[in-house]
C-alpha positions as CSV (number, residue, x, y, z in Angstrom):
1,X,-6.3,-18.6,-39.1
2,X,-8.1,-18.3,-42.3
3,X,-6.1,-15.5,-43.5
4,X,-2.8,-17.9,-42.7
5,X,-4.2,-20.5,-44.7
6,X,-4.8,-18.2,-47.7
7,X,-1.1,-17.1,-47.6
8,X,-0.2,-20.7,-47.4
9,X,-1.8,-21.7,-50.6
10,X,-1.1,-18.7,-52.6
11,X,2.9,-19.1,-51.5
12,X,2.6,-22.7,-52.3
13,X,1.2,-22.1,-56.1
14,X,3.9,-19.6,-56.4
15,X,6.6,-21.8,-55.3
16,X,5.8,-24.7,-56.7
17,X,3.3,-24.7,-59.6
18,X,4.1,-20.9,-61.5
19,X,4.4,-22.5,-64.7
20,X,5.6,-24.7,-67.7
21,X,6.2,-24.0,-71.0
22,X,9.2,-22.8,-73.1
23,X,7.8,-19.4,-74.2
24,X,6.2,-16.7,-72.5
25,X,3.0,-16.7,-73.2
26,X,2.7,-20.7,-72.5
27,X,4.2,-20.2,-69.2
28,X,1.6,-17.1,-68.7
29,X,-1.1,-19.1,-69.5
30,X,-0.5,-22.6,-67.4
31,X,0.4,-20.0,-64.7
32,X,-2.7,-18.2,-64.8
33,X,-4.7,-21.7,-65.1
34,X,-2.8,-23.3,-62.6
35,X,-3.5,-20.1,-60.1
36,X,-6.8,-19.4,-61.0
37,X,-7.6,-22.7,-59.5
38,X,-5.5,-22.3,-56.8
39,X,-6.7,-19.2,-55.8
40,X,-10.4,-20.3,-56.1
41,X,-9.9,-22.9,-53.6
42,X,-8.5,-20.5,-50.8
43,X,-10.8,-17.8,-51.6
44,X,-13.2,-21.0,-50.9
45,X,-11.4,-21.5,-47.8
46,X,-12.0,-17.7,-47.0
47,X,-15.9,-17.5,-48.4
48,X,-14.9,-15.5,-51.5
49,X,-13.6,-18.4,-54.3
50,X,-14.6,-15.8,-57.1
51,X,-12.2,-12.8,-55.8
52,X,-9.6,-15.4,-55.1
53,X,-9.6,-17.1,-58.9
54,X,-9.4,-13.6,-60.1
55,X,-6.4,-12.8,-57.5
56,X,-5.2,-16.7,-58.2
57,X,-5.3,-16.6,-61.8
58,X,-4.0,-12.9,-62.1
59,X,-0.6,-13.6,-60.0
60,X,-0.3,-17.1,-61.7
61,X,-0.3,-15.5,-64.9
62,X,2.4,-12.4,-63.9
63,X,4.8,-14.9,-62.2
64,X,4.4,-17.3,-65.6
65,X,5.7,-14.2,-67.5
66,X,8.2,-13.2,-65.1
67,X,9.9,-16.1,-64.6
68,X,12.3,-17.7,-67.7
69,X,12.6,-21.1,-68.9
70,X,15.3,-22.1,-67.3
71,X,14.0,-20.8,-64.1
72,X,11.2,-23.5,-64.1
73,X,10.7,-26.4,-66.3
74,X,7.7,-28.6,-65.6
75,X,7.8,-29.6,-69.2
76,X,6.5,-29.4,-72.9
77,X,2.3,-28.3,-72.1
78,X,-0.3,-30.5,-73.2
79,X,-1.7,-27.9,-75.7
80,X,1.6,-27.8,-78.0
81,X,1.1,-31.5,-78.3
């Protein structure tokens, strides 16, 4: 069940929280941020919340890159301010 759980939360940062930004590199770092997070809390879930920031932050940050502004807009990020 633990295993399901992990897949739950990983698909659910994926799907809903990749990224904002308007350039690449924004979007690859909220991404990364918003994963690593994600990820520590179900590796937490699991017993290993280091291996799942680094997994977390690591697919965060590729699926920030990957995906294009018009793709997914959460809005200007705070650091651009």
């Amino acid at each position: 069940m633990t295993s399901i759980s992990l897949i739950a939360v990983l698909a659910l940062s994926l799907l809903t929280l990749s990224a904002c930004g308007s350039s690449t590199s924004d979007r690859a770092l909220s991404g990364g941020g918003i994963g690593a997070g994600v990820g520590l809390v179900g590796g937490a879930l699991v017993g290993a919340p280091l291996a799942g920031a680094a997994i977390g932050g690591a697919v965060g940050a590729g699926t920030g890159a990957l995906t294009d502004e018009n793709d997914i807009d959460l809005g200007k990020p705070f650091w651009r301010d």
